[in-house]
Every structure is written in structure tokens, then in C-alpha cells.
FIKOLZA-1660 file (N, C-alpha, C; in steps of 0.1 Angstrom, whole numbers, plus 5000, padded with zeros to 4 digits):
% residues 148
   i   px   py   pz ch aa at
   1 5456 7808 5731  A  X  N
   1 5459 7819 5741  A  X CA
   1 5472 7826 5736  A  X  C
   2 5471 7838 5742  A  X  N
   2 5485 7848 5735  A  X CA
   2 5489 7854 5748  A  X  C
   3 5502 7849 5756  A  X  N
   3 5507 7855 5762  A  X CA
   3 5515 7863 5765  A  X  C
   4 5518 7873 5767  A  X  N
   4 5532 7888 5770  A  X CA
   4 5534 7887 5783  A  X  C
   5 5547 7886 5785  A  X  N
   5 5555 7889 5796  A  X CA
   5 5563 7900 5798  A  X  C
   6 5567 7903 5810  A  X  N
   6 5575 7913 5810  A  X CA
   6 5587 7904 5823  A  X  C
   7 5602 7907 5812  A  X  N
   7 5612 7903 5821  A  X CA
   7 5616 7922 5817  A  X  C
   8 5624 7924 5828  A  X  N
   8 5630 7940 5831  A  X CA
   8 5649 7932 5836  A  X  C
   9 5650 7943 5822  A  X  N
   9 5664 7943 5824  A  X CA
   9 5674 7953 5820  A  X  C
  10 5679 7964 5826  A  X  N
  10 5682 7976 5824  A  X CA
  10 5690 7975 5809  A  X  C
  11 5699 7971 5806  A  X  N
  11 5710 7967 5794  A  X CA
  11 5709 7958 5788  A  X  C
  12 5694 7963 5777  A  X  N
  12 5687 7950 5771  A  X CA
  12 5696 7954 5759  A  X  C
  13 5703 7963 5753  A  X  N
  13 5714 7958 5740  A  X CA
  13 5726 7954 5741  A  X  C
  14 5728 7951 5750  A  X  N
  14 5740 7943 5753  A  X CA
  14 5740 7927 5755  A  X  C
  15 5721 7926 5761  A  X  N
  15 5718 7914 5770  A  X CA
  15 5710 7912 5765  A  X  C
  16 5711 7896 5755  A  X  N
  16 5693 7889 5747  A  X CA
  16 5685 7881 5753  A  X  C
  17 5692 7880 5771  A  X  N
  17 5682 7871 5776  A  X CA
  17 5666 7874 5778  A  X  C
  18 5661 7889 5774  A  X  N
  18 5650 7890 5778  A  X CA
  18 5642 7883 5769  A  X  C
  19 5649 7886 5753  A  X  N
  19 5641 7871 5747  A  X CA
  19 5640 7857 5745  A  X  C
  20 5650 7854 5753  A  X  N
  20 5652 7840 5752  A  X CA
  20 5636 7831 5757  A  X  C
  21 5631 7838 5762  A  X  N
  21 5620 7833 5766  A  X CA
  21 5601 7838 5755  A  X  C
  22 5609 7844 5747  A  X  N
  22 5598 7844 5732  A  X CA
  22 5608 7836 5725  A  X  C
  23 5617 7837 5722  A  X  N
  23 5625 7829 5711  A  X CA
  23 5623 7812 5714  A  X  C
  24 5623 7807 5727  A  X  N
  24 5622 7792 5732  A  X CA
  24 5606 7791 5733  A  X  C
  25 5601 7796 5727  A  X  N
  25 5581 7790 5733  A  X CA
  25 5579 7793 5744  A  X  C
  26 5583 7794 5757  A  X  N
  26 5577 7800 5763  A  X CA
  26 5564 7810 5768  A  X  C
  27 5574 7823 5761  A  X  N
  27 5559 7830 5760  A  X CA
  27 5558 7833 5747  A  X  C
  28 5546 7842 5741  A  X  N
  28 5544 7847 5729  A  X CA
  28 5550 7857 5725  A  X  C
  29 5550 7863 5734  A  X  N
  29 5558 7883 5732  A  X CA
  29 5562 7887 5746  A  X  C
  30 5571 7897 5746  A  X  N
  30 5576 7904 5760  A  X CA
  30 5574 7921 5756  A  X  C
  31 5573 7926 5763  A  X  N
  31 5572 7937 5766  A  X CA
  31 5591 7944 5758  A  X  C
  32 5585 7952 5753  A  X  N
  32 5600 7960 5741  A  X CA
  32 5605 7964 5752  A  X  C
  33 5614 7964 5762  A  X  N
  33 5622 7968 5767  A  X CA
  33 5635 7977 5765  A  X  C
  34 5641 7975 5752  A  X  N
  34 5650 7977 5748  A  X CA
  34 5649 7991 5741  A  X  C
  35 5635 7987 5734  A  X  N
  35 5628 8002 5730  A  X CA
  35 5625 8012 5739  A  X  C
  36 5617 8008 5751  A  X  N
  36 5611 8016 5761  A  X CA
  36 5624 8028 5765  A  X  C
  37 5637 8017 5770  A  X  N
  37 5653 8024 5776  A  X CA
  37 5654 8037 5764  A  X  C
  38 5653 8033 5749  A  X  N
  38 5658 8040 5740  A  X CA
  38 5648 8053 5741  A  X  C
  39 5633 8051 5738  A  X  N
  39 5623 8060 5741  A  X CA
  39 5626 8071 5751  A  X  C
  40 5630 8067 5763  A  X  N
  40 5630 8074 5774  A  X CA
  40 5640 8084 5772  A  X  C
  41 5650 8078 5772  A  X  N
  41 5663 8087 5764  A  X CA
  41 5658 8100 5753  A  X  C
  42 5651 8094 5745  A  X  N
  42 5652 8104 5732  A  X CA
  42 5638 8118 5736  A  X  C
  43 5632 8111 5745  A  X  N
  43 5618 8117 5743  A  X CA
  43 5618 8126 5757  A  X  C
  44 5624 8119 5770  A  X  N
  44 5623 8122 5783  A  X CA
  44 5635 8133 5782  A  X  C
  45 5648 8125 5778  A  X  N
  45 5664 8131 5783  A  X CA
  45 5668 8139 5770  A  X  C
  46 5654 8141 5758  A  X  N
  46 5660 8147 5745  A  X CA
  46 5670 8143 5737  A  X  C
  47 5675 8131 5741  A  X  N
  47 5686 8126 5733  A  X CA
  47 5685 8124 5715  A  X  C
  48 5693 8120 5705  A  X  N
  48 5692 8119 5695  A  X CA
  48 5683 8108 5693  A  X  C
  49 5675 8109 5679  A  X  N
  49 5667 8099 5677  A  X CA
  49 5674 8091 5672  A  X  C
  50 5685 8086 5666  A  X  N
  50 5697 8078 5665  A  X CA
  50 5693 8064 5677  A  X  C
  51 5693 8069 5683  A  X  N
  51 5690 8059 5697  A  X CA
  51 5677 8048 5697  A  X  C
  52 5668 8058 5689  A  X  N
  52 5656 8047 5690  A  X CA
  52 5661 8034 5673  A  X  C
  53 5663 8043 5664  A  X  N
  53 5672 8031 5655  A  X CA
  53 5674 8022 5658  A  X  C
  54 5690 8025 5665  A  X  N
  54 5697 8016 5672  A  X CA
  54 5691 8005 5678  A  X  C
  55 5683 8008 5688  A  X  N
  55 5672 7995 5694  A  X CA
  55 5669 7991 5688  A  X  C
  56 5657 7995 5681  A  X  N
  56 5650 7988 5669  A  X CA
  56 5658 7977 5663  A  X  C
  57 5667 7981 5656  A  X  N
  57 5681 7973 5644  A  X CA
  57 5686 7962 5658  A  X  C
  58 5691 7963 5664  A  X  N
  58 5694 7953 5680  A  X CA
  58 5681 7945 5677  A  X  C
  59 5667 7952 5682  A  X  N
  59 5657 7939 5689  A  X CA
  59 5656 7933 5675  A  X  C
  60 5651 7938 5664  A  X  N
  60 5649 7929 5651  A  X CA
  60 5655 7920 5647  A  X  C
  61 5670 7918 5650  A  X  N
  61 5682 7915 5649  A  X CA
  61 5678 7898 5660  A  X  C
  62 5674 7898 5671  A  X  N
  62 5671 7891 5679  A  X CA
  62 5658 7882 5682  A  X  C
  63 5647 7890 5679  A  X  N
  63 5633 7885 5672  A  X CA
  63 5630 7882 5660  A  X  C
  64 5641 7890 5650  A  X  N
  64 5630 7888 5638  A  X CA
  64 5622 7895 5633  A  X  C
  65 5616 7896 5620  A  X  N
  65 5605 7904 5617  A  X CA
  65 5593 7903 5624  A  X  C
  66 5588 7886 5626  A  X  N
  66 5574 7888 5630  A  X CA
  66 5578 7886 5646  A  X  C
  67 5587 7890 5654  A  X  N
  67 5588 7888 5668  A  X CA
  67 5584 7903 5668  A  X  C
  68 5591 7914 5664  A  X  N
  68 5590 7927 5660  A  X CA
  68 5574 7930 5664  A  X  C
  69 5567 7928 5654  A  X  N
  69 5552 7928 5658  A  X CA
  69 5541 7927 5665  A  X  C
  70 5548 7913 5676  A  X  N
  70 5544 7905 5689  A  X CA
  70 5551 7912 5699  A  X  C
  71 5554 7922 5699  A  X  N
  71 5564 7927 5711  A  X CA
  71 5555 7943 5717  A  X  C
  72 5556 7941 5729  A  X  N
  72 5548 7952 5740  A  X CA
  72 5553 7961 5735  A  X  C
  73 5550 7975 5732  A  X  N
  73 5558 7989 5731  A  X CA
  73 5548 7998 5736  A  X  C
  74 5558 8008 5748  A  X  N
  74 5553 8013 5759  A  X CA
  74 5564 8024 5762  A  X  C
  75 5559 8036 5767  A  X  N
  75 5564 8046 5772  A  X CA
  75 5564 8047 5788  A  X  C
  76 5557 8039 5793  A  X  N
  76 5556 8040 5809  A  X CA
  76 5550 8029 5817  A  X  C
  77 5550 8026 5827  A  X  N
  77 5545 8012 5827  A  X CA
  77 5546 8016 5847  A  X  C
  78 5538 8005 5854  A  X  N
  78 5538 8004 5868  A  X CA
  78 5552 8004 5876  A  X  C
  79 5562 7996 5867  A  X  N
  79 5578 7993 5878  A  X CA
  79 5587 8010 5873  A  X  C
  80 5580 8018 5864  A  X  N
  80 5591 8027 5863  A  X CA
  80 5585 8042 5863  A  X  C
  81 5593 8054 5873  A  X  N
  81 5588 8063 5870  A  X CA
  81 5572 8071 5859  A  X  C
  82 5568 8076 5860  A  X  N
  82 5560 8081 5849  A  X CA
  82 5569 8091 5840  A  X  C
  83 5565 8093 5832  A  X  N
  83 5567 8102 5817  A  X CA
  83 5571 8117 5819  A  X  C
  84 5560 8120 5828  A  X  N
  84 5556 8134 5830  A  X CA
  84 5558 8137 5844  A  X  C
  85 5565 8127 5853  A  X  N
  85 5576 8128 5862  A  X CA
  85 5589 8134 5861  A  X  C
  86 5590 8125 5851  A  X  N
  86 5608 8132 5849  A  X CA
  86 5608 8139 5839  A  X  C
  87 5596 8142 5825  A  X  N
  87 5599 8155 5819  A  X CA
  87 5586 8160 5817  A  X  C
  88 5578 8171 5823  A  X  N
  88 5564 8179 5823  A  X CA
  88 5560 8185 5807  A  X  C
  89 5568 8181 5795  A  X  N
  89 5564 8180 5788  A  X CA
  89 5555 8174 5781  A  X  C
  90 5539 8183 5782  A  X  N
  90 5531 8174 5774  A  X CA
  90 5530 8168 5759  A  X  C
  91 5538 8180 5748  A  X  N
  91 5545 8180 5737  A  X CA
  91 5553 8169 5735  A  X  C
  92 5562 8171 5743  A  X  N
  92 5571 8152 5744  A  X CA
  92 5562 8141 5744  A  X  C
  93 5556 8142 5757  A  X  N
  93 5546 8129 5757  A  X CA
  93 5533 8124 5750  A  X  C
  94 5533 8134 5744  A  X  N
  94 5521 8129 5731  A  X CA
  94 5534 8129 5720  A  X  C
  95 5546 8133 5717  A  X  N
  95 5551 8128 5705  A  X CA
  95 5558 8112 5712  A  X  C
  96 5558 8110 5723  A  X  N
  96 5568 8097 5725  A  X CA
  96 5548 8087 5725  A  X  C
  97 5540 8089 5725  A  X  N
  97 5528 8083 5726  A  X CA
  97 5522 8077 5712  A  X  C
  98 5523 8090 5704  A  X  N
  98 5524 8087 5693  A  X CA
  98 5534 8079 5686  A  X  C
  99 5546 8077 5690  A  X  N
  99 5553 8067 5687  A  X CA
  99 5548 8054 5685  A  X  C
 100 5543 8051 5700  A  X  N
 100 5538 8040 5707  A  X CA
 100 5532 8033 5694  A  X  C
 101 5526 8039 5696  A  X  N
 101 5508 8038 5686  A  X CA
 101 5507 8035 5669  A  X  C
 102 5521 8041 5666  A  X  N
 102 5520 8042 5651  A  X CA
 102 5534 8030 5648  A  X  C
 103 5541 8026 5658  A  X  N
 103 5552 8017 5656  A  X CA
 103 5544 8005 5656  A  X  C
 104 5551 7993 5647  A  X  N
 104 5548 7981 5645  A  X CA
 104 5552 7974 5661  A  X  C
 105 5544 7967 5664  A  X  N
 105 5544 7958 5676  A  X CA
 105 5528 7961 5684  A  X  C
 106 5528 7960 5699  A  X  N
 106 5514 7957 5705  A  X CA
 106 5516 7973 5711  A  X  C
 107 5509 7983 5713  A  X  N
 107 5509 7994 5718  A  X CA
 107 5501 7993 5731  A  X  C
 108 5510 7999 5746  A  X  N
 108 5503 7996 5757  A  X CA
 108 5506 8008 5762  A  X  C
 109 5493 8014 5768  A  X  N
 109 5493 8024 5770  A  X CA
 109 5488 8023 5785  A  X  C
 110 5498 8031 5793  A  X  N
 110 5493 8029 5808  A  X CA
 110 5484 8038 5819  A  X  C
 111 5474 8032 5822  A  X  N
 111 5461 8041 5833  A  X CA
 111 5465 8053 5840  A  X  C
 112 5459 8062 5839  A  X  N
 112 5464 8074 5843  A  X CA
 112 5475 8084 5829  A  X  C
 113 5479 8081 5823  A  X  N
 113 5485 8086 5808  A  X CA
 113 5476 8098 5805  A  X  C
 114 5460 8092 5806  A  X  N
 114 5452 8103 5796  A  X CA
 114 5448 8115 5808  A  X  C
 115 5450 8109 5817  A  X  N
 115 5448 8125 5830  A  X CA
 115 5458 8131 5833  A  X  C
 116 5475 8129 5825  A  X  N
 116 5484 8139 5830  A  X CA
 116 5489 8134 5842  A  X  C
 117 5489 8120 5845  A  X  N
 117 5497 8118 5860  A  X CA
 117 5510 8118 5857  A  X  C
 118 5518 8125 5870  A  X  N
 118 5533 8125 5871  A  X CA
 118 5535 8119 5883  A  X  C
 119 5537 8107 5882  A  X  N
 119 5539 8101 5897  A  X CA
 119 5550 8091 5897  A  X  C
 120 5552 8084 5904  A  X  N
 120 5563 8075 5902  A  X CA
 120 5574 8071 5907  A  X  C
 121 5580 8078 5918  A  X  N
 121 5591 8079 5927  A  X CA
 121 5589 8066 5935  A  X  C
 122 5580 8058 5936  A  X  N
 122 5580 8047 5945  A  X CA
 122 5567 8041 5933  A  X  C
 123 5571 8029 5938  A  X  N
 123 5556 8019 5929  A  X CA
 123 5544 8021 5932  A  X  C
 124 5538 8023 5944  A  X  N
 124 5525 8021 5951  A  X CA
 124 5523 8040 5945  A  X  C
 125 5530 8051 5941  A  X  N
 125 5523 8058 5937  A  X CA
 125 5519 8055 5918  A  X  C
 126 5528 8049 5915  A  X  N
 126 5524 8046 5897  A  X CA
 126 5510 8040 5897  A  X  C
 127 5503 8034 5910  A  X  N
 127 5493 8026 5909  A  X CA
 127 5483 8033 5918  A  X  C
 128 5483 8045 5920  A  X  N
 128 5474 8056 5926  A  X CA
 128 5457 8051 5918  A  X  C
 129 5448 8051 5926  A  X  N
 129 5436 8056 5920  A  X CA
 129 5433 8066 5911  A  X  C
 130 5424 8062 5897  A  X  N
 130 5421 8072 5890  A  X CA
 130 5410 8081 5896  A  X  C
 131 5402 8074 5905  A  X  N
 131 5392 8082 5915  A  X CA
 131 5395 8089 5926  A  X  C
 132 5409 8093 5926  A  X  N
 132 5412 8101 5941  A  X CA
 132 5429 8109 5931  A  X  C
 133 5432 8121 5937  A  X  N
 133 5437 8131 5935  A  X CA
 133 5451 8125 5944  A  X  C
 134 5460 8121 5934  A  X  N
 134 5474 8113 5941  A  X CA
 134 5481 8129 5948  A  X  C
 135 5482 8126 5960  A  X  N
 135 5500 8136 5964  A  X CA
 135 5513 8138 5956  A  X  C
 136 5517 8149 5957  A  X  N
 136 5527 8158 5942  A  X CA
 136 5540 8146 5951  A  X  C
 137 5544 8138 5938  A  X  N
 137 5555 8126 5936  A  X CA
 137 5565 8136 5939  A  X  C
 138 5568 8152 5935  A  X  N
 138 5578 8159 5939  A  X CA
 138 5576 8171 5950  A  X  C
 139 5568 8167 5949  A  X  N
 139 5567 8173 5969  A  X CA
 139 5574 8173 5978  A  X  C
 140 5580 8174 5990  A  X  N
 140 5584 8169 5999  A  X CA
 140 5573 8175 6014  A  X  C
 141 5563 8182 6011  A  X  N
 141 5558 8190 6017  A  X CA
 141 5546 8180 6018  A  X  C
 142 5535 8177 6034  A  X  N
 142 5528 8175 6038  A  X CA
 142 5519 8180 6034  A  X  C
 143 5504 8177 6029  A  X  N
 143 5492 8182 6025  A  X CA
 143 5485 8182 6043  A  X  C
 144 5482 8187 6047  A  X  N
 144 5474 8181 6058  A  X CA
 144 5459 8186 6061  A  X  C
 145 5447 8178 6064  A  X  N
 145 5437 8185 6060  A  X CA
 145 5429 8181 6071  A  X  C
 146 5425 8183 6086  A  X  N
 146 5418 8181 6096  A  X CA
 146 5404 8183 6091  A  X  C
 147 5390 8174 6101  A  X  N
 147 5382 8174 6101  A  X CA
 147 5376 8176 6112  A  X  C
 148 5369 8180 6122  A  X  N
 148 5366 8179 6135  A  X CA
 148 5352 8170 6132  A  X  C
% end
């Protein structure tokens, strides 16, 4: 069996407890965390791509080559905002996707990605039905639709 976890820890280059638990047997792989923070920055907040380096050089530094490989890498995931929440760039989000995809590690790509959802402001919307039309996450405005 091959297990991934996901520990969430905002200041994962400062902090190597998230892999203490791939590094001790525990589990098999965790979810790139470290990368995800860097990702978001470079892709969401436009920051330099300097940044995604940086992680990288940190997590390899801490896993290793072949931990490197065994590790989740993800642009968006259920506990955090969506993508296309905080930047409506679809350009961005197919170049931070394509990241995903073409970087060494496990590429996880999250439900609703390929329809353009921007949701996210609370958890129970990141986990909207793909069969029903979610309420605008930046809305503040009531849809209201009576039936008699």
C-alpha cells in the first residue's frame, strides 16, 4: 500500500515538521505544501518565480531526491481557497496547472478545476457539486428564485 497525507502548515520553509512524518515511516508521501505556498504566490500574487526555486531547494533539502518524487503537488485543494478565486486568470491557471503536471512528484489535480470553479471563501463551498451551479463565492447578493 502507498500512502499520502496531508499535514497543513502555513511556514513550511522555516518548519520540517510536515515531513517528519515521510521521513520516520509513517506515511509514504505528503502533500508539497511548501510548494503549493510558493505556487500561489508566483502564479496567483504574480510574484517572482525565484520563489518556486526556493521551495523546491528547501523541500529536496529535507526529503531528498526520491522523497521529491513521492510528494503531492497541487495548486488547489478542499482546505484552501480556489485558484480562480483569488486570480480569474485562466492563463495563470493553466500555466500554474501545467506546472503541476510536468514537475517531478505525484500531480493532484482538484474536482471542479476543469469547469472553471471559483469558489472557496468557506470549505463547504470548495466541495460544491459538480451537478448543480454553486452561488458566486464573491457575491454578497442573494439569488432568490420562488416557485408557487
Amino acid at each position: 500500500t502507498f500512502t499520502m497525507g496531508e499535514i497543513l502548515l502555513k511556514d513550511i520553509l522555516t518548519d520540517a515538521e510536515m515531513f517528519e512524518y515521510m521521513n520516520n515511516g509513517s506515511m509514504d508521501a505528503v502533500l508539497n505544501y511548501a510548494l503549493y505556498w510558493a505556487l500561489r504566490l508566483v502564479f496567483v500574487r504574480k510574484g517572482p518565480m525565484q520563489l518556486v526555486a526556493e521551495a523546491l531547494t528547501k523541500v529536496r533539502s529535507l526529503v531528498g531526491e526520491r522523497g521529491v518524487s513521492l510528494l503531492g503537488t497541487f495548486v488547489e485543494n478542499h482546505d484552501q481557497p480556489r485558484f480562480l478565486l483569488e486570480n480569474p486568470s485562466v492563463i495563470l491557471y493553466a500555466n500554474a496547472l501545467t506546472f503541476v503536471v510536468a514537475h517531478e512528484g505525484i500531480p493532484i489535480l482538484y474536482y471542479g478545476g476543469e469547469q472553471g470553479l471559483a469558489t472557496g471563501k468557506s470549505d463547504s463551498m470548495n466541495r460544491w457539486p459538480l451537478w448543480r451551479v454553486p452561488p458566486s463565492d464573491s457575491s454578497s447578493s442573494s439569488s432568490s428564485s420562488s416557485s408557487s
